[in-house]
Short mmCIF file of the C-alpha atoms (twelve columns), coordinates in Angstrom:
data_MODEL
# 
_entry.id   MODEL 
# 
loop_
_atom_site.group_PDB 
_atom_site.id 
_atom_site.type_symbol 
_atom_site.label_atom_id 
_atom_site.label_alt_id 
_atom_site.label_comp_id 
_atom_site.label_asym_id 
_atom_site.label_seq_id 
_atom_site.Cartn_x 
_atom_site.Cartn_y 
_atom_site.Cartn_z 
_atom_site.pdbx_PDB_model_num 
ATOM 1  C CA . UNK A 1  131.709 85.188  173.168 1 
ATOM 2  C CA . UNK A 2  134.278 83.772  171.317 1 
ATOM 3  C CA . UNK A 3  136.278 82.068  173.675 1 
ATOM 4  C CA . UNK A 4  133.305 80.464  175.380 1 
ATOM 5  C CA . UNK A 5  131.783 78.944  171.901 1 
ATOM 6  C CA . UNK A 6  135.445 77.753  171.398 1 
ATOM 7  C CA . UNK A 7  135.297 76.149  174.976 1 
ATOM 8  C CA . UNK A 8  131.959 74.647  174.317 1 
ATOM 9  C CA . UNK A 9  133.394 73.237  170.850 1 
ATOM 10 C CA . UNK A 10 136.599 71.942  172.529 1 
ATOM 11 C CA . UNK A 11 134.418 69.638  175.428 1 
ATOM 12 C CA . UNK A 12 132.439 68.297  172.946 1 
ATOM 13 C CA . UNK A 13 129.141 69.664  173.899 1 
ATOM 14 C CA . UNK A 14 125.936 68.309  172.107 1 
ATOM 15 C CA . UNK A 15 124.065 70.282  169.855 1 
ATOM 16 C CA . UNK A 16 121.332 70.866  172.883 1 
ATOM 17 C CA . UNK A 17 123.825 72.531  174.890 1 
ATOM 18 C CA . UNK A 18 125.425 74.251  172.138 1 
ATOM 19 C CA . UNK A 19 121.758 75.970  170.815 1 
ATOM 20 C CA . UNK A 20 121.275 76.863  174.669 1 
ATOM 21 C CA . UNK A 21 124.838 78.608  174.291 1 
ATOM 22 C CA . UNK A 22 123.886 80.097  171.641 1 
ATOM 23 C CA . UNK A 23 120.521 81.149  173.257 1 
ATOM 24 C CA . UNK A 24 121.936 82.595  176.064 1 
ATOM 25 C CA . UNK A 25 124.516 84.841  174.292 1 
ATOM 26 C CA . UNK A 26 121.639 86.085  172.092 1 
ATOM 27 C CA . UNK A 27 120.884 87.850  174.723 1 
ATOM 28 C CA . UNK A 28 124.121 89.625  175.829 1 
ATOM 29 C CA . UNK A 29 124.943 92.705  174.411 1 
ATOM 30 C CA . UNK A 30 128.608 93.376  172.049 1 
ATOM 31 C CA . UNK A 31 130.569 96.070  172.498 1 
ATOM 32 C CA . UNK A 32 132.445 97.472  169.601 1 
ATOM 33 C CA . UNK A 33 136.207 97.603  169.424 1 
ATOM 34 C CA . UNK A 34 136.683 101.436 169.160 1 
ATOM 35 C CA . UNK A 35 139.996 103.463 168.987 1 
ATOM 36 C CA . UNK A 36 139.975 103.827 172.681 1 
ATOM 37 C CA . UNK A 37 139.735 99.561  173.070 1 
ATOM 38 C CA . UNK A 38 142.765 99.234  170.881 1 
ATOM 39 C CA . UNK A 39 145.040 102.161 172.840 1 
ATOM 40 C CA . UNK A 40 144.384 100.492 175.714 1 
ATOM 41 C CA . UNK A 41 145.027 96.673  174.300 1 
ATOM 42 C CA . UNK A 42 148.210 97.914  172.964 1 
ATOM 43 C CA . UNK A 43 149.386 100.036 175.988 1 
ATOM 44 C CA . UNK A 44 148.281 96.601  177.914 1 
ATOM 45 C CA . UNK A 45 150.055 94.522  176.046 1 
ATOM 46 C CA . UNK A 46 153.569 96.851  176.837 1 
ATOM 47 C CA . UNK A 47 152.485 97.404  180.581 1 
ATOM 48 C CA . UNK A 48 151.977 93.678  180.662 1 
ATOM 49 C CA . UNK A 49 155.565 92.989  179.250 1 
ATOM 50 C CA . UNK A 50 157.086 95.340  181.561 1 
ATOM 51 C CA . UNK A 51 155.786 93.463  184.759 1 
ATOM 52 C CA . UNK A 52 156.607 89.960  183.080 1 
ATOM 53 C CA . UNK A 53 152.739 89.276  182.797 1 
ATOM 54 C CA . UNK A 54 151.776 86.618  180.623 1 
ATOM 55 C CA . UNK A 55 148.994 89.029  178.998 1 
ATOM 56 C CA . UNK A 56 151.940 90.447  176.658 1 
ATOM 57 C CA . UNK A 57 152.720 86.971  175.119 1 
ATOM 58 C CA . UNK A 58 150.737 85.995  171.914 1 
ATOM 59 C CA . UNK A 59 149.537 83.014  173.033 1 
ATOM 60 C CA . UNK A 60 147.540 84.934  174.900 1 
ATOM 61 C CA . UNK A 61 146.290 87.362  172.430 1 
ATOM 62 C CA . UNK A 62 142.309 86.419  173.246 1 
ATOM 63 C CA . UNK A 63 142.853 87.010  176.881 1 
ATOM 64 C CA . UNK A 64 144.686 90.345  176.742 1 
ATOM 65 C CA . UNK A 65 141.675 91.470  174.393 1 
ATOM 66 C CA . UNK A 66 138.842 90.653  176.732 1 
ATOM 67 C CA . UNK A 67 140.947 91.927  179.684 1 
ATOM 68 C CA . UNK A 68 141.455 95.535  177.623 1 
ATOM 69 C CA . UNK A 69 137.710 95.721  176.708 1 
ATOM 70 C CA . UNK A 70 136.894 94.688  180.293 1 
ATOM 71 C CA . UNK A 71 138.761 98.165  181.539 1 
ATOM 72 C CA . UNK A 72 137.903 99.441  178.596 1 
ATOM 73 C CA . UNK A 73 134.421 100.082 179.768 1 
ATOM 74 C CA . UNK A 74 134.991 99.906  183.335 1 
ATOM 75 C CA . UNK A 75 133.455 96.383  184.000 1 
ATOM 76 C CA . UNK A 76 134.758 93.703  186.420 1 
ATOM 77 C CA . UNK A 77 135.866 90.627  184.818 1 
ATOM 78 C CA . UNK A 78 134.450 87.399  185.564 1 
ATOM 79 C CA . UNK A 79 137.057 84.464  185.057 1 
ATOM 80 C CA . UNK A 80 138.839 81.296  186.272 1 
ATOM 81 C CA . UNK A 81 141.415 81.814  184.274 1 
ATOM 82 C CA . UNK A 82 145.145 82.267  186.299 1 
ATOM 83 C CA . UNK A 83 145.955 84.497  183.448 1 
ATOM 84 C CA . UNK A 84 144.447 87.546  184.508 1 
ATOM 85 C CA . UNK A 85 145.497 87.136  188.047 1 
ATOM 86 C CA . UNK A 86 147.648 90.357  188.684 1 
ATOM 87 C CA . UNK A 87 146.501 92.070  185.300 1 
ATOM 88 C CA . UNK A 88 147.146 95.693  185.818 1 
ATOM 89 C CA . UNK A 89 144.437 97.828  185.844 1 
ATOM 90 C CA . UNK A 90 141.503 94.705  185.799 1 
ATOM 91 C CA . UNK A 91 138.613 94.339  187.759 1 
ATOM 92 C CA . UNK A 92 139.286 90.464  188.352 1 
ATOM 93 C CA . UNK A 93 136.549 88.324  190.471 1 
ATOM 94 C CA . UNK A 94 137.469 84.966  190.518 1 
ATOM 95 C CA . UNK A 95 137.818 82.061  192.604 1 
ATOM 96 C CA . UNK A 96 140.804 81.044  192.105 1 
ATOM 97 C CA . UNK A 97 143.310 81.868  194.760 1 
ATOM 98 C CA . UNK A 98 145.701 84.964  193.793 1 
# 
């Protein structure tokens, strides 16, 4: 939720768009980060750096997290972003070509 209210902050959208953001995630549910999230973020993170993935860099420190809670709790990721291309483990569907 984080990264897409930073998105919608970064293009600049009006405050319409932004309360219809804000609307929308209303209505999505959180999951807590638990002990399991962060074993699996950190063991991730290593797995990640083994394989040369960018997911292990810190630059990337958002993207890693959503990618552990996605596996985390078994959900497929939805994303156009060529950083979780080839994430071990992750449910990716995307358009982007891999």
């Amino acid at each position: 939720m984080a990264e897409a209210r930073y998105g919608a902050l970064v293009a600049g959208w009006g405050q319409r768009r932004l309360r219809e953001l804000a609307h929308s995630m209303s209505e999505v549910a959180v999951v807590d980060v638990d002990g399991a999230t962060i074993e699996i973020v950190a063991r991730l993170r290593n797995d990640c750096r083994l394989i040369g993935h960018a997911l292990h860099q810190r630059l990337h420190n958002a993207d890693l997290w959503i990618a552990a809670a996605a596996i985390r709790w078994s959900l497929p990721l939805v994303a156009h972003d060529a950083v979780f291309i080839g994430c071990p483990g992750l449910d990716l569907r995307t358009e982007l070509p891999r």
